[in-house]
TORGUMAR-169943 format. One line per 8 residues: their letters; for each residue x, y, z of C-alpha. Coordinates in steps of 0.05 Angstrom, whole numbers, plus 32768, in hexadecimal, padded with zeros to 4 digits. Layout:
N
a = X,Y,Z ~ ...
END
This chain:
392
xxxxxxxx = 78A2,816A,7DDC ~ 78D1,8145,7E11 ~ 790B,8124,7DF4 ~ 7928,80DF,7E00 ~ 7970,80DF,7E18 ~ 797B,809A,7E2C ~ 796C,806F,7E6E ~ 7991,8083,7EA4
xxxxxxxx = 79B7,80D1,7EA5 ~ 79EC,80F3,7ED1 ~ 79CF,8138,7EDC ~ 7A04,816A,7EEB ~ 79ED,81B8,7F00 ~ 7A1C,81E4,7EF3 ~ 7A18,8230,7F04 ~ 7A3B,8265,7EE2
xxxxxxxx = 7A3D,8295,7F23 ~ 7A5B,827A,7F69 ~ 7A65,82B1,7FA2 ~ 7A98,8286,7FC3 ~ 7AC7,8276,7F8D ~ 7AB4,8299,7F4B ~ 7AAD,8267,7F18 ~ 7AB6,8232,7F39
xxxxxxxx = 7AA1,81F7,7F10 ~ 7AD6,820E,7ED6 ~ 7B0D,821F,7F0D ~ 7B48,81F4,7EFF ~ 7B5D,81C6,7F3E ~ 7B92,8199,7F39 ~ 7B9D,81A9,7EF6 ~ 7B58,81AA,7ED6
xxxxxxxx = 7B20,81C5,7EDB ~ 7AEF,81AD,7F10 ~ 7AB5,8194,7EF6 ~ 7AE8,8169,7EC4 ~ 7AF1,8137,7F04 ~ 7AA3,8129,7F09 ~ 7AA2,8125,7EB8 ~ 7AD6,80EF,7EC2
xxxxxxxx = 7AA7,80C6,7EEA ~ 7A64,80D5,7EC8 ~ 7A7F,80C9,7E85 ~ 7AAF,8085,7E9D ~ 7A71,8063,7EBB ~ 7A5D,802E,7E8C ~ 7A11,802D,7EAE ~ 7A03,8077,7EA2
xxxxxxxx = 79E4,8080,7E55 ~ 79EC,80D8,7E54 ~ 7A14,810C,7E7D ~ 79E3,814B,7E82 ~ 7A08,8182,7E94 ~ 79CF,81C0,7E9E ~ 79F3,820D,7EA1 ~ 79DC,825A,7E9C
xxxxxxxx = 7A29,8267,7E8A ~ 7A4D,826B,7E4A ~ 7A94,825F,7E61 ~ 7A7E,821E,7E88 ~ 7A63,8206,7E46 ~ 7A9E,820A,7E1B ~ 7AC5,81EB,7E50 ~ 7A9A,81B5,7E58
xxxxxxxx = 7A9B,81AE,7E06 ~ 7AE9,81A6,7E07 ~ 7AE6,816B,7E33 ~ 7AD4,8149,7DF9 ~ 7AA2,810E,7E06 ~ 7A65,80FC,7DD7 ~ 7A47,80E9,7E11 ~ 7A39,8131,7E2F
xxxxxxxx = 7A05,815A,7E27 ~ 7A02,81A7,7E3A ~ 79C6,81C9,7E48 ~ 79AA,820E,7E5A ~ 7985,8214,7E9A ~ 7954,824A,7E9E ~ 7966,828F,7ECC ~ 792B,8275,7EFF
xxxxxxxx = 7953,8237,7F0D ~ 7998,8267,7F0A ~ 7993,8292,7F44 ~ 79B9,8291,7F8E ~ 796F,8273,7FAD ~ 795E,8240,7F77 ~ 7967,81F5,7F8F ~ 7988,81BA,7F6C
xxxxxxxx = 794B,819E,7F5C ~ 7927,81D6,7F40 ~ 795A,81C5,7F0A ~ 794C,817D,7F0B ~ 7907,818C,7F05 ~ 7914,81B4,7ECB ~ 7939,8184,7EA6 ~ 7919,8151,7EB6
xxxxxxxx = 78CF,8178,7E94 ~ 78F7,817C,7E52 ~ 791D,8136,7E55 ~ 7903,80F9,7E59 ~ 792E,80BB,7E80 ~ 791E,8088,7EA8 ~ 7957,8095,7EE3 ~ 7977,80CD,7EF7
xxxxxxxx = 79C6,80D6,7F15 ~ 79CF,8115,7F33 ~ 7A1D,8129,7F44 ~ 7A3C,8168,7F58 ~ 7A75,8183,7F3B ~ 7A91,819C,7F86 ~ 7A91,814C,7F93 ~ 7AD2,8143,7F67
xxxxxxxx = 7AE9,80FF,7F8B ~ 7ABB,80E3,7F69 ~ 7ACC,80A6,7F3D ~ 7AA6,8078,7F0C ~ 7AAB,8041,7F3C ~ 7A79,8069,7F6D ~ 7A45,806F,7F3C ~ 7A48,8037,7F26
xxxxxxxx = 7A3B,8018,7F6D ~ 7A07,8045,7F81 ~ 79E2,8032,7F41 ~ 79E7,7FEC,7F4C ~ 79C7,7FF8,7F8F ~ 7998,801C,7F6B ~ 7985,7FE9,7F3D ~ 7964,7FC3,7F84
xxxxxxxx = 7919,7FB4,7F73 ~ 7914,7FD3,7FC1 ~ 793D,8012,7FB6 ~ 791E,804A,7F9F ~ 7953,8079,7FA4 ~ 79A2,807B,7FB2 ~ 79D1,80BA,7FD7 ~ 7A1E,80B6,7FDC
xxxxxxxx = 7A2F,80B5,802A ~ 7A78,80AF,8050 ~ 7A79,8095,8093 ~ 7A98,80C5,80CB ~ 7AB2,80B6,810A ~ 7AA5,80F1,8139 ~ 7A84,80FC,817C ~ 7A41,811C,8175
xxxxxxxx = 7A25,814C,81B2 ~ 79EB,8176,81AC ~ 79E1,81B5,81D8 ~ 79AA,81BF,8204 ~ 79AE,8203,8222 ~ 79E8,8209,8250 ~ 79FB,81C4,8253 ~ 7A01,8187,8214
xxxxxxxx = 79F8,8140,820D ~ 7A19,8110,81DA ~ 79ED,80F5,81A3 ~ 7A0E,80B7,818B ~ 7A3A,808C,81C9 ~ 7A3F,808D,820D ~ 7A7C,80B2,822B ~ 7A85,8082,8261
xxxxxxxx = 7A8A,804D,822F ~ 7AB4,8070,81FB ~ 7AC2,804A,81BF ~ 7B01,8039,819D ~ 7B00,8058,8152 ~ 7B0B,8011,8138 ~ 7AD3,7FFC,815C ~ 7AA7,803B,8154
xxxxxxxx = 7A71,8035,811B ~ 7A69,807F,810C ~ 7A33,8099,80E6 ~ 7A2A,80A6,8098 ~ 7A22,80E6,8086 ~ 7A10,8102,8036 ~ 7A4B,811A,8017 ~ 7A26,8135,7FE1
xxxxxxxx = 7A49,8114,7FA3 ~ 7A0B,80EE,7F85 ~ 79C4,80EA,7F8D ~ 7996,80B1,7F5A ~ 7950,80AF,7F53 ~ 7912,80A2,7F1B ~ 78FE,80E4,7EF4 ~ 78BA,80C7,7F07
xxxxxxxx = 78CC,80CB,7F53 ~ 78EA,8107,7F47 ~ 78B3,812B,7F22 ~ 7882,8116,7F5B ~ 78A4,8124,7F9A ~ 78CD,815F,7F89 ~ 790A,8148,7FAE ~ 7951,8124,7F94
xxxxxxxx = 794B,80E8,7FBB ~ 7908,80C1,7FD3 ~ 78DA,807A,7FEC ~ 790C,8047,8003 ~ 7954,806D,8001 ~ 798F,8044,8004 ~ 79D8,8060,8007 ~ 7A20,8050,7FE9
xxxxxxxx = 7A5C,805D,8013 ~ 7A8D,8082,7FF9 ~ 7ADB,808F,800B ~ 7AEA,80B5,8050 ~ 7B08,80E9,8024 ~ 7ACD,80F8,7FF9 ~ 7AAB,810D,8037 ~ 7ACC,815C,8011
xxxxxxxx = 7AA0,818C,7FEA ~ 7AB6,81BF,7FC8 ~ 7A8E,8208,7FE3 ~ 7AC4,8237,8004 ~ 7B0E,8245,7FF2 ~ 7B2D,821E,802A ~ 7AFE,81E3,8009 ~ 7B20,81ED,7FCE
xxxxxxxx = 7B6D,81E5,7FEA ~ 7B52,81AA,8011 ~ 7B3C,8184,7FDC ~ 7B75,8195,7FA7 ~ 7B9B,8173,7FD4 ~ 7B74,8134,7FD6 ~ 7B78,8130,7F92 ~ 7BBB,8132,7F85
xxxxxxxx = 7BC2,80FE,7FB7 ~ 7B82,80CC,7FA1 ~ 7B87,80DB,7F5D ~ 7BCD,80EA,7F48 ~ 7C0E,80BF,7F57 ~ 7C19,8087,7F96 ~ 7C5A,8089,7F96 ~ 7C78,80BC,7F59
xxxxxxxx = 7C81,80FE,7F66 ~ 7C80,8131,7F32 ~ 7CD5,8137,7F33 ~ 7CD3,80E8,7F23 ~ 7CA3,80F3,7EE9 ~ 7CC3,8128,7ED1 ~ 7D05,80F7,7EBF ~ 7CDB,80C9,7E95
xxxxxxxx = 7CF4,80C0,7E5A ~ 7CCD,808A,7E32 ~ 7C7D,8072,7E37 ~ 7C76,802B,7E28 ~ 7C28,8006,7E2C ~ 7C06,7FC7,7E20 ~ 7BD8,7FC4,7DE6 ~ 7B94,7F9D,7DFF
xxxxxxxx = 7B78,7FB6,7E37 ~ 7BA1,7FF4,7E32 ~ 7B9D,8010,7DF0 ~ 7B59,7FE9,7DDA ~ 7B27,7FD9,7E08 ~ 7B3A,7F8F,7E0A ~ 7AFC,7F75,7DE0 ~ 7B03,7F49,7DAD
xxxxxxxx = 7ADA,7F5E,7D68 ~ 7ADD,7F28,7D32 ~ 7ABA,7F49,7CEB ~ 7A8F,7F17,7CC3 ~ 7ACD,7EFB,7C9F ~ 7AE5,7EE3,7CE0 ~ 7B1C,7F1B,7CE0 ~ 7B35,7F38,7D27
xxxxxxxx = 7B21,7F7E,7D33 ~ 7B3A,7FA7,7D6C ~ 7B21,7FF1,7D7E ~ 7B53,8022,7D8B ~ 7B52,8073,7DA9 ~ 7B6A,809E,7D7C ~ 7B71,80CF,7DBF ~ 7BB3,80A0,7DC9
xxxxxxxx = 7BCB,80AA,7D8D ~ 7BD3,80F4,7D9C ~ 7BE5,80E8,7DE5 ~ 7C29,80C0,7DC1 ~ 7C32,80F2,7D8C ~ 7C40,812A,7DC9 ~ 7C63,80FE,7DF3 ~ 7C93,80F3,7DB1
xxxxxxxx = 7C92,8138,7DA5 ~ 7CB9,8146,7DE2 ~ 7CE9,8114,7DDA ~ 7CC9,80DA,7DF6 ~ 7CD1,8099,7DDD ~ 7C8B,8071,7DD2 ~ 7C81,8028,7DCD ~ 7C51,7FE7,7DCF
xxxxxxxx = 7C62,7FA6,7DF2 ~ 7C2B,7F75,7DEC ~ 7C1E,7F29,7DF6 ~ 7BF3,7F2F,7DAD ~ 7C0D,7F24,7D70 ~ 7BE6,7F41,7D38 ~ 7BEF,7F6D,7CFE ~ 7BB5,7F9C,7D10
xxxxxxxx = 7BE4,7FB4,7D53 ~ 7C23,7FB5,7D25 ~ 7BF6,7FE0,7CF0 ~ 7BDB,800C,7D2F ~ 7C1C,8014,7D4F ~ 7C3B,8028,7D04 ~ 7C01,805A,7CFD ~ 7C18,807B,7D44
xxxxxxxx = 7C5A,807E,7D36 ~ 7C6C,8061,7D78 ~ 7CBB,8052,7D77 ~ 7CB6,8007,7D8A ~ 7C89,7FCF,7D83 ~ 7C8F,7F8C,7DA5 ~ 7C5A,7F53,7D98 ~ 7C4A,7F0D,7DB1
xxxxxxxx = 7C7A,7F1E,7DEF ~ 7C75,7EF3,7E2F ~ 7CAA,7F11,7E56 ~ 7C9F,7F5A,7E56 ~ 7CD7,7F5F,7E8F ~ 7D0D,7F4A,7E51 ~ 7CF3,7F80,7E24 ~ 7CFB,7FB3,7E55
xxxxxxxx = 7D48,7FA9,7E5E ~ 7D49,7F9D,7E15 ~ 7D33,7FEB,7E16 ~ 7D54,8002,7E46 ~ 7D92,7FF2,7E1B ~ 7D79,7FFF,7DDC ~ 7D6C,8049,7DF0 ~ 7D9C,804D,7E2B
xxxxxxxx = 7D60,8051,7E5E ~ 7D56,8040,7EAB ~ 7D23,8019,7EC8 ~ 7D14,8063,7EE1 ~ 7D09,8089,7EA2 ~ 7CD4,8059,7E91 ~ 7C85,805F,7E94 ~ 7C60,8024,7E88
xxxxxxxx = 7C10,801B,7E7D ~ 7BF6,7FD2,7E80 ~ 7BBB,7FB8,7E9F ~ 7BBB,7F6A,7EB2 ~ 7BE7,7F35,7ED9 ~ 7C1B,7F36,7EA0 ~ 7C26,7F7E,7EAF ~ 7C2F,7F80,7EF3
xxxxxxxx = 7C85,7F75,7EF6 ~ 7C8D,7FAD,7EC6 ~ 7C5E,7FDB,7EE8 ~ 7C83,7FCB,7F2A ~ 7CC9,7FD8,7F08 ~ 7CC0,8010,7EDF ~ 7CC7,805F,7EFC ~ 7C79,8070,7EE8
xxxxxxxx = 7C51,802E,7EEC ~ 7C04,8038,7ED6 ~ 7BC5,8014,7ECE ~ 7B80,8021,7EAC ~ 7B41,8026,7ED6 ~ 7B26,7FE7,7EC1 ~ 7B6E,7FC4,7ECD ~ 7B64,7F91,7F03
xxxxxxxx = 7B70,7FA4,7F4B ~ 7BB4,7F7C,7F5F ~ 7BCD,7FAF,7F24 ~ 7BA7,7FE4,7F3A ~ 7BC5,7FDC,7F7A ~ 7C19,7FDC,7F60 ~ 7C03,8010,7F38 ~ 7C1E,805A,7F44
xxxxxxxx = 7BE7,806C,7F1B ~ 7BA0,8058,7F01 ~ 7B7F,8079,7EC6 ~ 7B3A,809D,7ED1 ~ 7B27,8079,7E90 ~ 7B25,8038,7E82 ~ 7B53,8019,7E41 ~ 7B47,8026,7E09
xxxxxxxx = 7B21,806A,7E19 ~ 7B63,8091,7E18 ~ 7B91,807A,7E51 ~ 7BD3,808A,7E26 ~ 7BB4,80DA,7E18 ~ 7BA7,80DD,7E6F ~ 7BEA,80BD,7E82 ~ 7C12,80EA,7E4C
xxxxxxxx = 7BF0,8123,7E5C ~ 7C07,8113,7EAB ~ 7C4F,810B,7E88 ~ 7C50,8147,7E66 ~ 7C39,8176,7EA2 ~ 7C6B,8159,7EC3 ~ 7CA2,8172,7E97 ~ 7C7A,81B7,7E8D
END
């Protein structure tokens, strides 16, 4: 019997054995393991339904497991589909014979880059009554020539017309990160990507897979720069002293719930909860400063045991040097998480200025750094846990 597993899936292959790099997809790179990056993007993008993840290895399992997300599911793949020759879509064909969906997602764990915000683009280009199917792409800027015996010709301009860069179209080439299609298509042709194809462009940098060691090094690096901090470097981090955040947007995911009684509701992550019980562990100081003004944040805050709570504050600027004071603090030693326009001064002021991924862009862009989630889904936990590596 095939089961039902919701409307549109990510499908990620992982295999236990890599000639290359031996266990690749459960390697840590920039401080976690690899396949945790394409988890982040899977599992943040509101338009995918299930996160398939399909394995012949134990260890990849469990580590996929402690990510933590109801949303995944692991699978077994069978040792036909497991070997150095088997394709990626003899495993998409075999999950897709005992799983019935309507669209599939395929990513690949070496495309760690990725981000929500892709998929959730190439879906939406997907969604085209014309488009049949969708592959991630970057555009490169490089001279083609192809060699005819002794001599070569260029492919793609004319070298007595050589073009500017800035004026140079380039070509897009797959970078391998994401491939969507129907399980119908899919079931028919055989292949990952078919009828009318459209692409998404990605970043320059994603252009990187992960398949050799030098690979590997390459794209570390890019992550530390794309994903980590703009502007703070790990010495600067390492001096913070106290994590302060908004509340809606940040610590809820800025709905607004009413119950039938006409009583405010507001959902919280209990992940943040333990990201500020760490943080105060090591002697950081915790606190809220929000515009609100409710007893369900005072009754939250309480419950975390955060060391300060401001409400109904307009001028966040005037709380700050009220803390910096109170606890004898700098501008410097401060981290701050907020996520709209009333945010922004802080988050310019403070040592460690963040945002959440669904903050909006002119914060996004004063940010030194932007959550992989979006509030409300654990922002506090992922900036605390950037906090206390630092000071590890």
């Amino acid at each position: 019997m095939v089961s039902r597993i919701g409307k549109t899936v990510a499908f990620i292959p992982l295999r236990g054995k890599s000639k290359s790099i031996p266990l690749k997809n459960v390697k840590k790179i920039n401080g976690r393991p690899l396949v945790y990056w394409v988890l982040d993007a899977a599992v943040n993008c509101e338009k995918i339904d299930k996160v398939v993840v399909a394995t012949d290895s134990n260890e990849i399992k469990y580590t996929v497991n402690q990510y933590g997300s109801d949303k995944i599911m692991v699978i077994g793949r069978s040792k036909d589909v497991s070997t150095d020759s088997a394709s990626t879509e003899s495993v998409m064909l075999e999950f897709a014979s005992n799983y019935y969906f309507e669209d599939i997602v395929l990513v690949q764990a070496t495309s760690p880059l990725l981000t929500s915000r892709d998929l959730n683009k190439g879906i939406e280009k997907y969604s085209h009554v014309t488009i049949d199917s969708v592959l991630s792409v970057v555009r490169q800027k490089r001279f083609i020539w192809e060699k005819s015996n002794l001599t070569a010709k260029p492919v793609n301009y004319d070298p007595l017309n050589r073009p500017r860069r800035q004026e140079f179209d380039g070509f897009l080439v797959e970078n391998g990160a994401f491939y969507i299609t129907s399980r119908n298509r899919l079931l028919k042709t055989k292949c990952r990507i078919s009828g009318n194809v459209a692409t998404v462009e990605l970043r320059e940098e994603s252009y990187y897979e992960i398949d050799e060691p030098n690979d590997w090094i390459l794209v570390e690096n890019l992550l530390k720069r794309t994903t980590g901090q703009k502007s703070c470097g790990n010495e600067k981090i390492r001096n913070i002293k106290c994590l302060l955040a908004d509340c809606d947007g940040v610590l809820t995911d800025g709905g607004m719930y009413y119950s039938e009684t006409g009583h405010e509701l507001k959902k919280f992550n209990t992940k943040d909860g333990m990201g500020f019980k760490l943080l105060q562990e090591k002697g950081l100081k915790t606190g809220i400063i929000t515009g609100e003004n409710i007893e369900l944040v005072k009754r939250r805050a309480a419950k975390m045991k955060v060391d300060i709570v401001y409400l109904g504050i307009k001028n966040k600027m005037k709380i700050l040097d009220e803390m910096c004071g109170k606890f004898d603090l700098s501008y410097d030693e401060i981290a701050y998480i907020g996520d709209d326009i009333n945010d922004l001064e802080v988050i310019k002021a403070v040592g460690f200025g963040c945002t959440v991924n669904d903050g909006i862009e002119s914060v996004k862009d004063a940010a030194d750094y932007v959550t992989k989630v979006d509030g409300g889904k654990g922002a506090i936990r992922e900036v605390a846990e950037i906090l206390l590596n630092a000071k590890d």
